[in-house]
Structures are given as C-alpha cells and as structure tokens.
C-alpha positions as CSV (number, residue, x, y, z in Angstrom):
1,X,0.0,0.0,0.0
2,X,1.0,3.7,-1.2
3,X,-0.5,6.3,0.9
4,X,-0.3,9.8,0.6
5,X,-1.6,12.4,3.4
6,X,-2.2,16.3,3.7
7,X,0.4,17.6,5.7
8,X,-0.7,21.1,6.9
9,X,2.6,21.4,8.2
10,X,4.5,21.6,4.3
11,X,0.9,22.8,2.9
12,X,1.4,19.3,0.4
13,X,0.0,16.1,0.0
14,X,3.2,13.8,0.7
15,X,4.0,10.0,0.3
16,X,3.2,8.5,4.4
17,X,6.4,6.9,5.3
18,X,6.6,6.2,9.6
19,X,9.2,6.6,11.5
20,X,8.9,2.9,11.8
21,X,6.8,0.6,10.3
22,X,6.7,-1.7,12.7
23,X,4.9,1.0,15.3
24,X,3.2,3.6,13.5
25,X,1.9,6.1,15.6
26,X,-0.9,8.7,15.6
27,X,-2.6,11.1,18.0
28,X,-5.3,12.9,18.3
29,X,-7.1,15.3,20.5
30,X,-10.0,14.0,22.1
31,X,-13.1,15.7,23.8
32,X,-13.2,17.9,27.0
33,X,-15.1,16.1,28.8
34,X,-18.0,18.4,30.3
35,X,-20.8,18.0,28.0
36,X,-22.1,16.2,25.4
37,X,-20.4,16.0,22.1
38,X,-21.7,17.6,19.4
39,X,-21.8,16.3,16.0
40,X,-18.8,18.8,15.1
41,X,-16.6,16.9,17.8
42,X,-17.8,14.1,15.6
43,X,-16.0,14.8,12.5
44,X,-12.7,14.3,13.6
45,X,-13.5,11.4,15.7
46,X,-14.9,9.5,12.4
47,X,-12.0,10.9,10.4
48,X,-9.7,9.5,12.1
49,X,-11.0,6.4,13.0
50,X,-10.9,6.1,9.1
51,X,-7.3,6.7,9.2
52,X,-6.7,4.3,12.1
53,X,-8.5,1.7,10.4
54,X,-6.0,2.1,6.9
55,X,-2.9,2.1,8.6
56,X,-4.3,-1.2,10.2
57,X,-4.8,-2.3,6.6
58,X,-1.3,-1.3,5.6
59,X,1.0,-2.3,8.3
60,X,-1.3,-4.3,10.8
61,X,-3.1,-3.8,13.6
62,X,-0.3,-4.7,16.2
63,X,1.8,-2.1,14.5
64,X,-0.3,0.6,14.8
65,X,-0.4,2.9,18.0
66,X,-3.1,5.5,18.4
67,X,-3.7,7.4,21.2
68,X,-6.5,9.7,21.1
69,X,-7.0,11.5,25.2
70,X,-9.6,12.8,27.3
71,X,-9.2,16.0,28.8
72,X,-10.6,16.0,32.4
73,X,-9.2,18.8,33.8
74,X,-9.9,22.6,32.4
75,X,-12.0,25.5,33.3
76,X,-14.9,24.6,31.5
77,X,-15.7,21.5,33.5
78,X,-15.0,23.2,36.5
79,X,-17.7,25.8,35.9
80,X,-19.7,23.0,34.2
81,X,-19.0,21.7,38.1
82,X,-19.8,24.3,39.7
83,X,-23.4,24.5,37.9
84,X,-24.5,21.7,38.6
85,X,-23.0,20.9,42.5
86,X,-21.9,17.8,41.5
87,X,-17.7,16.9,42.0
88,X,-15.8,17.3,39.3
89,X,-15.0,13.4,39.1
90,X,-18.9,12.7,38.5
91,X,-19.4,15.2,35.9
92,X,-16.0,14.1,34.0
93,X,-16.8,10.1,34.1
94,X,-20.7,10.4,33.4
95,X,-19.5,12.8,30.4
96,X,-16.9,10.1,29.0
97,X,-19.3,7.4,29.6
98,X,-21.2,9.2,27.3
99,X,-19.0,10.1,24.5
100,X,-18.2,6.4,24.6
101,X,-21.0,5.4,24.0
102,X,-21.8,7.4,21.3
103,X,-18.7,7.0,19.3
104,X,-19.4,3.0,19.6
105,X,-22.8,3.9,17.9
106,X,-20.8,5.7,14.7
107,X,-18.9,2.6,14.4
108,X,-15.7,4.3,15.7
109,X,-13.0,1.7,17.2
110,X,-11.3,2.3,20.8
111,X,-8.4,4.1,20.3
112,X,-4.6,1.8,21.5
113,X,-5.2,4.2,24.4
114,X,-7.0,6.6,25.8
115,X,-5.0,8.8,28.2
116,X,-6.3,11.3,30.8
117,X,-5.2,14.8,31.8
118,X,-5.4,13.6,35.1
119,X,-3.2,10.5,35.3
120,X,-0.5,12.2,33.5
121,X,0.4,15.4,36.2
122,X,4.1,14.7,36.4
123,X,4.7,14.6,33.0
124,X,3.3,18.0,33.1
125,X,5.6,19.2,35.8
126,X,8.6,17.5,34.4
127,X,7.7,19.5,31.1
128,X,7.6,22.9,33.2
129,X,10.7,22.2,35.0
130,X,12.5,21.1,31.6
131,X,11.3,24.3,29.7
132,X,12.0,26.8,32.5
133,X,16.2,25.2,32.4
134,X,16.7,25.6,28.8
135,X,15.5,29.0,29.1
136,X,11.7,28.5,27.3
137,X,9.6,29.4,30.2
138,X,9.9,31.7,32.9
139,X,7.9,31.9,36.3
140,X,5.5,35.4,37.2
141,X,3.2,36.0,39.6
142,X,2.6,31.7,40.5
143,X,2.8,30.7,36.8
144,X,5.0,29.3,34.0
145,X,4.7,31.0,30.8
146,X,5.9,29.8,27.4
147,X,8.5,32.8,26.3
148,X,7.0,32.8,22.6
149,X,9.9,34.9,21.8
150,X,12.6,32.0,22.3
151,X,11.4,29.8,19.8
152,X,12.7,31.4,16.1
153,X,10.1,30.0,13.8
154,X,7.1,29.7,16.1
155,X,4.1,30.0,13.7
156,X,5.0,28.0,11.4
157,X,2.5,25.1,11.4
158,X,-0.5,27.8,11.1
159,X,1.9,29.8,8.5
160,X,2.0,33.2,10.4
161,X,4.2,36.0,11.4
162,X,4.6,36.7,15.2
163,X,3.4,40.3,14.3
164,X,1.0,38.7,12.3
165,X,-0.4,36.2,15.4
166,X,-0.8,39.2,18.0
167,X,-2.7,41.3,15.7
168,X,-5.5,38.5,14.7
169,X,-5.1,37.0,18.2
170,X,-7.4,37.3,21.3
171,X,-4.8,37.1,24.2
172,X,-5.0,37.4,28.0
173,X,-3.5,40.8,29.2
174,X,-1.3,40.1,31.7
175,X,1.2,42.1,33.5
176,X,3.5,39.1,34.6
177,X,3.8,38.0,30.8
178,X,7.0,39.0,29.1
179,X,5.4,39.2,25.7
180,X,1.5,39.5,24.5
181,X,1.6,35.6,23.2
182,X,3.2,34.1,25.7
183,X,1.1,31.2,27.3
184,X,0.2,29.3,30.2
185,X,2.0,26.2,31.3
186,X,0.8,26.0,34.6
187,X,-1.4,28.0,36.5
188,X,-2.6,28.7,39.9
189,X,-5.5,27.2,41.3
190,X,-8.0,29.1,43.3
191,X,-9.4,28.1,46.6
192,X,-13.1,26.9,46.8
193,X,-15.4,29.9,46.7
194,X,-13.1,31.4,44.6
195,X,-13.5,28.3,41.1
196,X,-16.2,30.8,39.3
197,X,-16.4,34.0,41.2
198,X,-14.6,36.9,42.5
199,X,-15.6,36.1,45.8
200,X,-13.3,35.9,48.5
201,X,-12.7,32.5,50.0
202,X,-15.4,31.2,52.5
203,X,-18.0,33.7,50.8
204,X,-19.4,31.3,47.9
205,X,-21.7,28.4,48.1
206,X,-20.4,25.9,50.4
207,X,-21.3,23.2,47.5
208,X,-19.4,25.0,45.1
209,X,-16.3,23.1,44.1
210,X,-12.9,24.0,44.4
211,X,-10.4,23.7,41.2
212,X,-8.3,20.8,41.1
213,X,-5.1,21.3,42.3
214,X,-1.5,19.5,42.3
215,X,1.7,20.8,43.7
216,X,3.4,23.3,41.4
217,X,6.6,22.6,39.8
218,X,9.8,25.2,39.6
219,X,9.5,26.3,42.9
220,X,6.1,27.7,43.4
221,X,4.6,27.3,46.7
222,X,0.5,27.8,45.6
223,X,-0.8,24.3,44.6
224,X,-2.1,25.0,41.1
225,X,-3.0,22.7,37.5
226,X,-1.2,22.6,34.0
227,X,-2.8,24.2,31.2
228,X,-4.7,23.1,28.0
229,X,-1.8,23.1,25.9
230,X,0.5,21.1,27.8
231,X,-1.4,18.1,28.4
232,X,-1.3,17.1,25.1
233,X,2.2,17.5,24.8
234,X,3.1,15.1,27.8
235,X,0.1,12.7,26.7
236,X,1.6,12.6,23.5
237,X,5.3,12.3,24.5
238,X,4.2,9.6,27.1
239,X,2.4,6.9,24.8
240,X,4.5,8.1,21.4
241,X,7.2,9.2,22.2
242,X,8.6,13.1,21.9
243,X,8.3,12.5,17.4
244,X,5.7,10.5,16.2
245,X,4.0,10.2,12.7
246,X,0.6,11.8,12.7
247,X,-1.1,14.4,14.8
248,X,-4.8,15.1,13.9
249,X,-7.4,17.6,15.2
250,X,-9.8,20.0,13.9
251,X,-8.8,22.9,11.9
252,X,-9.6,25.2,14.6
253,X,-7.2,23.7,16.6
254,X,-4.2,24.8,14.0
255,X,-3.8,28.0,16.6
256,X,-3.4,28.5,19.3
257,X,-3.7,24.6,20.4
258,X,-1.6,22.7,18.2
259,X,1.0,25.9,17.8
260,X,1.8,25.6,21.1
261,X,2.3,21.8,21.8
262,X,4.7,21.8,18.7
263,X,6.6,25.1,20.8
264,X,6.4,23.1,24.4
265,X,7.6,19.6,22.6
266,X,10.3,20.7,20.4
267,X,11.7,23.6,22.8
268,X,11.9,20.6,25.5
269,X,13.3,17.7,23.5
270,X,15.8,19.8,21.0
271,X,13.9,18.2,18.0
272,X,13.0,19.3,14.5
273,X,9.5,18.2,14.3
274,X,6.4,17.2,17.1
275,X,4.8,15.0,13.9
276,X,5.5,14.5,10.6
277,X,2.2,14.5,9.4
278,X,-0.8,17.0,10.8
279,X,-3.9,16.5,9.3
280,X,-6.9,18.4,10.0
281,X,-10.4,18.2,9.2
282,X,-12.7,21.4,8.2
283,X,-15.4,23.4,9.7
284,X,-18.9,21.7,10.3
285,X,-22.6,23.9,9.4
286,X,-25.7,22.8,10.0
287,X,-28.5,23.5,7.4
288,X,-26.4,26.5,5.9
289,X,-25.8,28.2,9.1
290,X,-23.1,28.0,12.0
291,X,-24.0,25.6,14.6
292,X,-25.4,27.8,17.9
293,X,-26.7,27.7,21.0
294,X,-28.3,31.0,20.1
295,X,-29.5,29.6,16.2
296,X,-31.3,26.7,18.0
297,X,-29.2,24.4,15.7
298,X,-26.6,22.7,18.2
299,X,-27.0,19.2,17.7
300,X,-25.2,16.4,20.0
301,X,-24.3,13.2,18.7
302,X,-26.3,11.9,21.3
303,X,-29.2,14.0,19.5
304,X,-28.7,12.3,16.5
305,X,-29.0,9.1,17.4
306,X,-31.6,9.0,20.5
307,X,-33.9,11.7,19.9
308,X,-36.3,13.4,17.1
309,X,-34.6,16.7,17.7
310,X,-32.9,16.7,13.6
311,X,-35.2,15.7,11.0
312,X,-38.1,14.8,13.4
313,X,-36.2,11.2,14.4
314,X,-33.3,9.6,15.5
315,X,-30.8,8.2,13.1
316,X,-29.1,5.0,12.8
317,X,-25.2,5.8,13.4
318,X,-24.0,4.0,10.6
319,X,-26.0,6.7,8.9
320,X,-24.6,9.4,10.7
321,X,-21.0,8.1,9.6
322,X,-21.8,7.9,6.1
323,X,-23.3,11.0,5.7
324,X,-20.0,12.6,7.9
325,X,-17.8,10.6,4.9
326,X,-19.3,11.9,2.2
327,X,-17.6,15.2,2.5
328,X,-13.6,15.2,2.1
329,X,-12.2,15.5,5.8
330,X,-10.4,18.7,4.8
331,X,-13.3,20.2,3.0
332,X,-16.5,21.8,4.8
333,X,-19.2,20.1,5.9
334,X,-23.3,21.3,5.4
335,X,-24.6,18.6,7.7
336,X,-28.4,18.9,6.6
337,X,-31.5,16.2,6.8
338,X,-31.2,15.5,3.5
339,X,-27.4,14.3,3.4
340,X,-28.7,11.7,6.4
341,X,-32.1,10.5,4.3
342,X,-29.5,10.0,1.0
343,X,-27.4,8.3,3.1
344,X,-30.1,5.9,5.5
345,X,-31.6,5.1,1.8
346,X,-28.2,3.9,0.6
347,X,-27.3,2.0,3.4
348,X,-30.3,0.3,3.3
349,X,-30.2,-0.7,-0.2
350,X,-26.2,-2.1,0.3
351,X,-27.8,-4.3,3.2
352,X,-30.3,-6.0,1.2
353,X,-27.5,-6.4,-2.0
354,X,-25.4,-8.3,1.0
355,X,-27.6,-10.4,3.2
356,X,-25.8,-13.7,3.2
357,X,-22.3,-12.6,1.6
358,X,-19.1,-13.5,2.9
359,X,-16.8,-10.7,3.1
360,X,-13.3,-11.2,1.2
361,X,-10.1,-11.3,2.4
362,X,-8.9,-8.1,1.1
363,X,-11.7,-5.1,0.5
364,X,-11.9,-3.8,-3.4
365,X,-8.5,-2.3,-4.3
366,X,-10.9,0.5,-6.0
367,X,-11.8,1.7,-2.6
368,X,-8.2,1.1,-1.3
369,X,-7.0,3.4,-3.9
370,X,-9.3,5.9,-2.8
371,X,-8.7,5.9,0.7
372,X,-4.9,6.2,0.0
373,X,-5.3,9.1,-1.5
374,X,-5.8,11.8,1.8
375,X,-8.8,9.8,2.9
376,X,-10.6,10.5,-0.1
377,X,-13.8,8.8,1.1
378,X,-16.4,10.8,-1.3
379,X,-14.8,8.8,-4.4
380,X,-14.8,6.2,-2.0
381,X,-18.0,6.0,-1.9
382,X,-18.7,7.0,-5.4
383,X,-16.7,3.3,-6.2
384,X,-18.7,1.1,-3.5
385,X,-21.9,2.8,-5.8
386,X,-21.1,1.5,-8.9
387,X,-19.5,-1.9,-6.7
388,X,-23.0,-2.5,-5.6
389,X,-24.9,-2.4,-9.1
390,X,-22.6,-4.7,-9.8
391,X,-23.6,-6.9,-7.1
392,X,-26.9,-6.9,-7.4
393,X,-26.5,-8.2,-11.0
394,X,-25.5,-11.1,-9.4
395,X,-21.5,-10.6,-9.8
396,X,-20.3,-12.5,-6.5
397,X,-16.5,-11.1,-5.9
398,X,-17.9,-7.8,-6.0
399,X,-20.3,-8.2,-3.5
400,X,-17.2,-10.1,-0.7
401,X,-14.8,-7.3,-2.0
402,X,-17.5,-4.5,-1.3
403,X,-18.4,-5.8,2.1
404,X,-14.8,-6.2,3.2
405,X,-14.4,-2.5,2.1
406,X,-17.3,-1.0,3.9
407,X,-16.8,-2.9,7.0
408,X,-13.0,-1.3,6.6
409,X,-14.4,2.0,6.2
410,X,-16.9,1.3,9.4
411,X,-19.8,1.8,7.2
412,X,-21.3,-1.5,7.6
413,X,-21.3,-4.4,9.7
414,X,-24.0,-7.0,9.0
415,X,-26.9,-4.5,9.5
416,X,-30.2,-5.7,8.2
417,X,-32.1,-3.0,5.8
418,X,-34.8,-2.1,8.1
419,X,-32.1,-1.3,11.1
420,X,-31.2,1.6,9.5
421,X,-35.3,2.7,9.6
422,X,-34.8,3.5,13.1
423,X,-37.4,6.1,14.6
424,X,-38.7,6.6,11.1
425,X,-42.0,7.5,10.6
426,X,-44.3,7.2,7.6
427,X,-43.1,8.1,4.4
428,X,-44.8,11.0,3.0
429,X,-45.4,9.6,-0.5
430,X,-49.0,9.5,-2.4
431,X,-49.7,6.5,-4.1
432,X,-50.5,8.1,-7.4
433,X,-46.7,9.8,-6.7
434,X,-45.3,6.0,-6.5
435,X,-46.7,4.6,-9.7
436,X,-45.6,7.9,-11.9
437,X,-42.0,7.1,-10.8
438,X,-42.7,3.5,-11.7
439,X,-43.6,4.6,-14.8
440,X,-41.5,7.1,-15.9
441,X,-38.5,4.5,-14.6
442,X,-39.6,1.9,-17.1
443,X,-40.0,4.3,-19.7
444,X,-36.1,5.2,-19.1
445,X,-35.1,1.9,-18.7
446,X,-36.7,1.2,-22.4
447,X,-34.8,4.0,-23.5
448,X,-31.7,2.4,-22.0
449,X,-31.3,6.0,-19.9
450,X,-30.1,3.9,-16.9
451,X,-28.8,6.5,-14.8
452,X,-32.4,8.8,-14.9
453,X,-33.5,5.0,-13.8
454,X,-31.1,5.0,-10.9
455,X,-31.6,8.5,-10.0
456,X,-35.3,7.4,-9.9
457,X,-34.9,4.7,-7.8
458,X,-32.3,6.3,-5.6
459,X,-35.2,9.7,-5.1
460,X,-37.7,7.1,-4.1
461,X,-35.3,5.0,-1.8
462,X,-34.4,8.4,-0.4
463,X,-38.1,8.6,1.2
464,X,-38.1,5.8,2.3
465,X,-39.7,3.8,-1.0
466,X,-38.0,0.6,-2.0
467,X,-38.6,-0.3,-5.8
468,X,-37.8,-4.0,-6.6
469,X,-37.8,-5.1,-10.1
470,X,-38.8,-8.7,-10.9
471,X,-40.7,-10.4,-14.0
472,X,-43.8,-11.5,-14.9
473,X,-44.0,-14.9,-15.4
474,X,-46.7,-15.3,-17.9
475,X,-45.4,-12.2,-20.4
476,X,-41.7,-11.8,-19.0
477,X,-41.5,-8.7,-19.1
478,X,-40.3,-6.2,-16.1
479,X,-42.6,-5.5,-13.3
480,X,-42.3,-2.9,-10.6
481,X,-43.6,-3.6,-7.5
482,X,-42.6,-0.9,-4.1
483,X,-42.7,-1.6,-0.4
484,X,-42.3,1.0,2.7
485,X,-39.0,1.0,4.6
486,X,-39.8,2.2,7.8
C-alpha cells in the first residue's frame, strides 16, 4: 500500500512513510469532557477512525499505536461543576461514559489508548521544570509561561508571522507576561469559593467546588493545575514518544492549540519536528448556518442518534458516519437532513444487495486506492456505488470485495435493511406519486437512460420507497412492485 496524506505542516499532500513501520503512531485530540459531544466533535473522531483503520490495513493492527485523550481537567468543566453541584469526578466520568458510548454507535474503534489529563500530572511538571532550564519558560506572579519569543520559527505550522499572530489574536493581558503571546503552562489554582467567582474564599456556596489542584513545579509554593496546551504535549510524549508520525485535530485547533504543543515539545526535547504528518479536518454547518446555541441548531451526537430533535427522528449511526464521509475530511461540511435521508436510503439498499455474503479477504482495491489518497472517502463511496450495481447483478467477488471495504471504512457491519429505519415514521409519499416514478423509470429503462433510472430509484429509496424489479411470469416482461422501509 501507497498512501499519501495532507500535511498542513509543508501545505502538500506527501508519500506516508513512519518513522517505523513496525509501530506507526498517531494522536489525536480527544473531547473535553463536560458536556455532550456535538456532531462537530464528531467529524474528527470518524476521520480518524478512518485513518486508524487504513494504517491497520497497511502495516497491521499490532503495528499501529493510536492514542487519542480525554481532557478532564480545564475551566470549563469546573464551571460546568460548579453549575451543577456535583464533584468534578462525576461530571467528567458520566460525560466520558457518554462520548463512549456514542462513538461505539458511529462505528468508531477504541483508540490503543486513551490517556487522561489527570493521570498524566508529572509529566506536566517534568515539562515545566524542563522548559523553565533551557531557558523557554519563565515563572511570574505563580505561573509558568511559554517565552514565545525564544522559539525562532514559532508559527510556522498555522503559517504566520509573530506580528501577524498578535494582531488577529485574542490574548489574555497580563502584566506578569514577558510578551502578549506568551502562554500558560501552569497556572494557579483558586481556593473553593473562589472556582467561578470573584468572591473571597469562604463567601461562595459551600457546595461550590474548588479547582483541582496538584503541587506546582519550579519552585512555586500555591498548589495549582497545568494548562490546556500542555497536556497534550506530555500525553503525546508519554504513549509516542517526543516524534511520532501523525497528529490530527480539527482545523480550529491549528492556533493556538496545536502551535503551542509543537513550541512546548520541540523547545523541550531539541527536535526538528512534534509530527511529521498534521492532518486536520474542516469546519462543520448545520443546514447552511453556523452551529449555535443561540440559532437553536446545536446538535449532540447523542441527539442524533436517541432523539427526534434533527429531522423529526433519530438516526441510525451507521448513517450518521456515512453521511459525515461523504464530504472530504479537509473540505467543509453542510450537515443537513437530506445528506442523512440520501445516506439511510443507501445503506439500506447495500444491506439487502449483502444479506448472506461472505466478506473477502482483502476489501476492493478500487476503494483502497481511494482511501490512499488523503482519505478521499467521497470517491470512495462513489466506487462502493457502482460496486453494488454490480452486485446486485449477481456478480459475486464484488459483492465479498465490497463488504470487506465498507466494513473497513466502518460503514457497515452486518446490518439488516430495516435497522437503518430506526425512529422513522411514515413516508410521506401518495400512491399516485409511487406509480408515476414507476412509470416514468420503465420508460427510461426502455430508453436504456439507466442513470435517470437509478436517479429514480435512488429519489424514491431516499423517502423511504423501495422499488424492486422482478418479471412477470406469464409475459416476462419487467414489473415494478414498491414496499415501505420504515
């Protein structure tokens, strides 16, 4: 296998070759665990698992590492916290009890690991104090700060100037700081009564809960936690070592997030590179629009799947997946009702062209090709199309090769058609509207117009109208009869 990635780092698609092949290894960052995740934190998480499931192809699945964390530890839980007067442990395990159980409904594998924040604290120290002694980080005012201005080409992942950085950039004003983009390593944590407030201590809620706090590193006396930054960069450096292959994320993660672990990793370990590769995924709209609070569009995975809150039902996550794929990962994504119905009514067509079949030892080299080129799942999925008309002519191979391939892409897995139907109501189709489509689909059959006859088809099977073709046994000639997928 030949596969070539995105690197945002050299701005070109390049020939993958690990460091070495015999443990090829990715990261990625995970969720924040302090809500649900929405089907933005999605993307990436599908992505991904796309990728993880190639390199699996390629090299094998003991030789690949990925590690994908969970950050447990960050102001937004502690608020989150605070909110709802429960400890912080609750809200971050019932959080990634959820996310887990989500993801397992998108098809997504577990990750080689999963690392938390929290298990991972003197890493995070031994970072600080390494940083601060090769003259990276300094101490003010009961933090360590990242001196921006020691690192020569810092910027170069997201491909701007410092001047360029501070102008665009929202940054904290600080007196302590040295220079306006220098960031937090570690930080002070404040006493309870103190988490969300400006109260002094013993004036707040006495259920209010206090922000987790570890003994500081480099001398400072305050107990106090690392920041967002840097727990990636010792997660990463723990399970992968301080250069590894791939780092993933969403675009908006290019800066400040993944600027900064490339600063605190190669400042403390003297290297070149943090990754080779860094792949990103794009932005993610919902019906045309940004996804909002405000908008009334903010839709949760867990939405999706459990609840009538998009489209007017839940939605089968196999569903959700293919509709996520048929966008390019670095392209953006209109995630709208329709994309789901096109995709439920493919999947459910696939699943009755496979009942029975086998799966082959090696998925359609079609589809490979396609996936070794960036993850290009849209042609992909244009291929496993045209695979399965040729499956349900009957041609055998096709149908093993195409099942091994969508059960590599995490499409499919032995679902039955009407699985994907689930929630579903009634389709809203007349009758009268049925037989015209019959019609007008055997008139551009007769005309041998056989894609208007799959677009047909396809249109109906959208709405949840199966058309199935058989022949009359006293004339022979083609007959059309429909049934409701519900």
């Amino acid at each position: 296998m030949s596969i070539s990635l995105y690197n945002t780092l050299t701005r070109r698609k390049e020939l993958f070759t690990p460091l070495d092949p015999d443990n090829v290894r990715m990261y990625v960052c995970g969720p924040t665990v302090y809500d649900h995740a929405h089907i933005g934190n999605a993307r990436p998480v599908i992505v991904f698992d796309v990728l993880f499931r190639l390199l699996r192809q390629a090299y094998g699945p003991e030789h690949v590492n990925y590690a994908r964390n969970i950050t447990d530890v960050d102001d937004k839980i502690n608020a989150r916290a605070a909110e709802e007067r429960v400890s912080i442990r609750e809200l971050t395990e019932r959080t990634a009890a959820q996310f887990h159980k989500d993801i397992a409904a998108l098809g997504v594998l577990p990750p080689t690991v999963e690392p938390r924040a929290t298990d991972h604290i003197p890493e995070m120290r031994a970072l600080c104090e390494t940083l601060v002694a090769k003259g990276h980080a300094y101490v003010a005012d009961g933090h360590v700060l990242f001196d921006v201005a020691s690192m020569a080409d810092y910027g170069r992942l997201s491909n701007r100037s410092l001047e360029e950085m501070e102008a665009g950039a929202r940054v904290e004003v600080a007196p302590y700081k040295k220079g306006p983009m220098d960031f937090v390593l570690w930080k002070p944590s404040k006493p309870v009564g103190q988490a969300d407030t400006n109260q002094p201590v013993g004036q707040a809620d006495t259920n209010q809960q206090a922000e987790p706090a570890w003994p500081s590193p480099c001398g400072i006396t305050a107990p106090g936690r690392p920041g967002w930054h840097l727990e990636c960069s010792a997660m990463s450096e723990k399970h992968l070592g301080p250069v590894f292959d791939i780092h993933g994320g969403g675009i908006d993660l290019v800066f400040p997030h993944h600027e900064n672990e490339i600063a605190q990793s190669r400042c403390a370990h003297g290297t070149q590179v943090m990754a080779n590769v860094w792949m990103h995924n794009g932005f993610l709209q919902v019906e045309g629009e940004k996804m909002s609070k405000s908008l009334g569009n903010f839709i949760t995975i867990n939405d999706l799947l459990e609840t009538d809150k998009f489209g007017g039902q839940p939605w089968h996550g196999r569903v959700v997946r293919l509709a996520m794929l048929g966008t390019h990962y670095r392209q953006p994504i209109d995630w709208t009702v329709d994309r789901l119905v096109q995709a439920r009514a493919t999947l459910a067509e696939i699943a009755e062209t496979l009942v029975g079949v086998t799966p082959a030892a090696a998925p359609h080299g079609d589809v490979l090709a396609a996936l070794e080129d960036d993850l290009n799942t849209p042609s992909a999925i244009s291929i496993i199309h045209g695979l399965a008309k040729s499956a349900r002519r009957g041609n055998a191979a096709t149908a093993a090769e195409l099942k091994s391939a969508l059960q590599l892409m995490g499409i499919y897995d032995n679902e039955k058609p009407d699985d994907f139907f689930v929630g579903a109501g009634a389709p809203q189709v007349e009758e009268d509207e049925i037989a015209e489509a019959i019609q007008a689909r055997l008139d551009a059959r007769r005309a041998r117009d056989f894609k208007e006859a799959d677009r047909i088809r396809d249109d109906m099977a959208s709405r949840g109208i199966q058309l199935k073709d058989g022949k009359d046994p006293k004339t022979g000639e083609i007959v059309t009869t429909w049934e409701v997928r519900r």
